[in-house]
VEXMARVO-155561 format. One record per residue (C-alpha): z, y, x; residue in one letter. Coordinates in steps of 0.02 Angstrom, whole numbers, plus 50000, padded with zeros to 5 digits. Example, Ala and Ser with C-alpha at 12.3 -4.5 7.8 and 13.67 -1.06 7.14 Angstrom:
2
503904977550615A/503574994750684S/
This chain:
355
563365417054276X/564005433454303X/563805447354157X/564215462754238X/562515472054249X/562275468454085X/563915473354026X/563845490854116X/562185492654042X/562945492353886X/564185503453923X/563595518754015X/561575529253973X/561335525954159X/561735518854324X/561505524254495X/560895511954609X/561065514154813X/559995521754948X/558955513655088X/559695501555208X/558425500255358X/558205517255385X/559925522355383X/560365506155474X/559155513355593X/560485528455621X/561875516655656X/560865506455799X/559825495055754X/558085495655833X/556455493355792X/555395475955783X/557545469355735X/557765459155594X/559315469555487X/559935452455414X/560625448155589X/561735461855597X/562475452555410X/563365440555588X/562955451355767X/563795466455669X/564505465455493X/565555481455506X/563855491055514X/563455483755366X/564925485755262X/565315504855342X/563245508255249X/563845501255095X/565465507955054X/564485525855124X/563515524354970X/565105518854854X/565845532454916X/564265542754841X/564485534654697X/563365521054678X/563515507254506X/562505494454619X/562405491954806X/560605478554880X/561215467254997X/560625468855187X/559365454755130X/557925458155096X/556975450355259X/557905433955193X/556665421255151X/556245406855295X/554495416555305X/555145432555356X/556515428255465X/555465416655557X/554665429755644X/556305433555734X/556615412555748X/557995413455615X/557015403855477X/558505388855500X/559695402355456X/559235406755294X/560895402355218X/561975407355338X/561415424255341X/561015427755132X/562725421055118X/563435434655245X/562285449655163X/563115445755005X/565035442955045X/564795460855150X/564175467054990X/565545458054883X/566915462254982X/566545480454981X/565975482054800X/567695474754765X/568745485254877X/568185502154799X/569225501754629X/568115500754499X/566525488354442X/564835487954526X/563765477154549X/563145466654677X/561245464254683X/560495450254807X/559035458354909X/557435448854892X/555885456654963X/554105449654990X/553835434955113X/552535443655203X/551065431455178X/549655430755058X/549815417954913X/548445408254855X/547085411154783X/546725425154911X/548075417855055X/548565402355121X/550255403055036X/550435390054897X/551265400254737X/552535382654755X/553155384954917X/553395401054913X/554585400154757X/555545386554838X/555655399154999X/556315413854861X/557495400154767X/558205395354961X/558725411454969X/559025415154799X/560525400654813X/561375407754971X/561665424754878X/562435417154733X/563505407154849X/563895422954947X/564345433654778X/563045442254730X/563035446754524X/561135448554491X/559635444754590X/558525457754630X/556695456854665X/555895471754763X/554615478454841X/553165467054790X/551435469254752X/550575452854678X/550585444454531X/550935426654622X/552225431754734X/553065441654611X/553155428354484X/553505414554611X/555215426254669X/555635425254481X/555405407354455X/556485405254637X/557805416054576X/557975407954415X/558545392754477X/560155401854520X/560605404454345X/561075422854384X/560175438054298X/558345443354374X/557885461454402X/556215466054489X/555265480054556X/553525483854616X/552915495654738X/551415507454654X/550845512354799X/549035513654800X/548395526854673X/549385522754550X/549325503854582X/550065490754689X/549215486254853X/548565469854756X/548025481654608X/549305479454479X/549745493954366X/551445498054322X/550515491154111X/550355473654178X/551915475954259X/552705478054088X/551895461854019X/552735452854179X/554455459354110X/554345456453940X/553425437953976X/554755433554111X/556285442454016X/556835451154160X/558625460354135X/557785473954204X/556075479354306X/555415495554361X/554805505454526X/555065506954705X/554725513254893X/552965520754857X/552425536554919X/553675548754856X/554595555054709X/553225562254627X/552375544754599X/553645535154585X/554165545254427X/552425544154367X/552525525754369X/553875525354264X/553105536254114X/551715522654145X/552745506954144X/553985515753985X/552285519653899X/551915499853891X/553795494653893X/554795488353734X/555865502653705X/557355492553747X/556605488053918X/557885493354064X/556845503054176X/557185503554374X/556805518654471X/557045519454661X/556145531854755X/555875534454934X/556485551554992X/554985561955014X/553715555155151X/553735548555325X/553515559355470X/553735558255660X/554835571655728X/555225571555921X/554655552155922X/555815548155772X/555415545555599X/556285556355454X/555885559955277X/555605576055228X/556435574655025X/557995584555008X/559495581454931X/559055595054808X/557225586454789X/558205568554758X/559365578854620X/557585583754532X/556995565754542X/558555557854452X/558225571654323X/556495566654282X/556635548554309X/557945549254172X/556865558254051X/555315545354124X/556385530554027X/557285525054176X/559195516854168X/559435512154354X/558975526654468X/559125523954641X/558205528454820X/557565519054943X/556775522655107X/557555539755208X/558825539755058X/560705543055142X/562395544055049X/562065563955070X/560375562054955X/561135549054829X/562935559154797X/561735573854764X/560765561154625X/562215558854555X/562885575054532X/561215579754468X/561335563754346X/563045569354258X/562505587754233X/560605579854158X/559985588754010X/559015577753913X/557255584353919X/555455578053871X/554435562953957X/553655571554095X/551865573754119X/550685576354244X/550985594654265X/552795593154254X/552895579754395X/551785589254510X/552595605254471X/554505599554526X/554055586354656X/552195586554728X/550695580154690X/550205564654619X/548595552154632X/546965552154521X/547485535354485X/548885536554419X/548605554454316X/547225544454256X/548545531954176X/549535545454117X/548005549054000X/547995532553953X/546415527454059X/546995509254157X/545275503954222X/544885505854402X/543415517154381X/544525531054292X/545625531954440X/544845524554583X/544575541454686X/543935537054847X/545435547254979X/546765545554835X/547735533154911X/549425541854954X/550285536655114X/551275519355132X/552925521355216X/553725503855226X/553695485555273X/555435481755216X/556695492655113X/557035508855216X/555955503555350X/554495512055424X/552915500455404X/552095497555574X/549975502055562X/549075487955507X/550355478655439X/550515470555289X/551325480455155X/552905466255145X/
């Protein structure tokens, strides 16, 4: 079982994890409605040129062009018998980069959301869909990867069904929600009973990401360090501002300069890893991390603080900031904040499910 997140943990106050990898895979070619993961075979030199771009930045960890991976996901592009094949290839990429660069990081195995609706509310059994996330879970060990690292999710079942999948791998588990829906996930979790899933599952590390912007995300991290064990490791990858079409394209509208403010206050929010994720190039995260060695340790930030450096934030979540967790404190009809993405860096087609 490999040590090495844990060991750099140990080492260093922080880490900086990598940007996005759909958008920015976007830039290179890859179109719409695609599944990434086949470029891991149809073009690997894609791949590899996004990761060592964010090396190059600086980055302690680098995902894995994974995170469509399970048999439920890539089914929709008839790849669900390929499930090995192409984990394996996301992670080798990954490996071979990571250990071309001259000097440790670690490789994290994408695992993102299989895009259906576990039971009680779906059709998904909680069982298959762990033995989908431990399918995939073994082809990124095989392929390299150091750590296993849960993303994106939004239930209870699903996220705790990845876990259980990625146990069976032996390797460390790290896992992130996406509090994207005033102050909640899109199945109503707060970033609280987030904190009871880390402690319960002992998770080498859990935290934030995607959402709706900086400003959020960092709120859900005062929220999820204000019910955390103080030795919790606390995960923090925003997207890069918000979504917008411009001239039929999609861009986000953070700044490198907005990105630098965001590692700042993620730091002082309790976060270890800080990261981005969608819109987040090598140009936003070198700026992170340039922004992360000059940090001056300041206060956990509050509401006012938050909105005052990076926008505004939802009722919901100011209304956890006070302490207030039920949904009638926070649930503000119009507070929702905008959803950007369907898959890590990805914009998230109308109407779909938030996967």
């Amino acid at each position: 079982m490999s040590d090495r997140l844990e060991r750099l943990l140990a080492e260093r106050p922080w880490l900086l994890a990598d940007g996005a990898t759909g958008s920015n895979l976007f830039a290179m070619g890859l179109v719409s409605g695609d599944a990434p993961e086949l470029w891991n075979v149809l073009h690997p030199d894609r791949v590899a040129q996004l990761h060592r771009s964010f090396l190059d930045a600086g980055a302690d960890i680098i995902l894995t062009n994974s995170f469509g991976g399970t048999r439920y996901r890539l089914k929709l592009h008839h790849a669900d018998g390929r499930v090995h094949e192409l984990n394996v290839a996301a992670a080798r990429i990954a490996r071979e980069q990571a250990d071309a660069c001259g000097r440790e990081v670690v490789v994290a195995g994408s695992i993102g959301p299989t895009g259906e609706i576990l039971a009680p509310l779906g059709p998904l059994a909680p069982e298959h869909a762990e033995q989908a996330f431990a399918e995939q879970a073994a082809a990124l060990a095989a392929g390299g990867a150091d750590v296993l690292w849960i993303e994106t999710m939004s239930s209870r079942e699903e996220v705790e069904a990845a876990i259980m999948g990625a146990r069976s791998t032996g390797l460390p588990v790290v896992s992130t929600l996406s509090f994207d829906t005033n102050g909640r996930t899109m199945m109503s979790l707060t970033p609280a009973e987030f904190a009871t899933i880390h402690r319960t599952h002992g998770l080498l590390a859990g935290g934030s990401n995607c959402g709706v912007g900086p400003s959020e995300l960092v709120a859900s991290i005062v929220n999820l360090a204000t019910a955390s064990e103080p030795a919790a490791v606390l995960v923090a990858k925003s997207n890069c501002g918000i979504p917008q079409y411009v001239d039929g394209v999609i861009r986000y509208n953070g700044t490198p300069e907005l990105m630098g403010i965001y590692a700042g206050l993620a730091r002082d929010a309790g976060a270890r890893i800080i990261g981005g994720c969608c819109g987040t190039s090598a140009e936003h995260l070198r700026a992170m991390r340039t922004a992360l060695l000059q940090h001056v340790p300041g206060p956990r930030p509050d509401a006012e603080l938050i909105e005052a450096r990076l926008g505004t934030i939802t009722a919901g979540a100011r209304a956890q900031l006070k302490g207030l967790h039920d949904r009638a404190s926070g649930a503000v009809p119009g507070a929702v904040g905008r959803r950007s993405t369907g898959r890590r860096g990805a914009p998230r087609p109308a109407g779909a499910p938030d996967a």
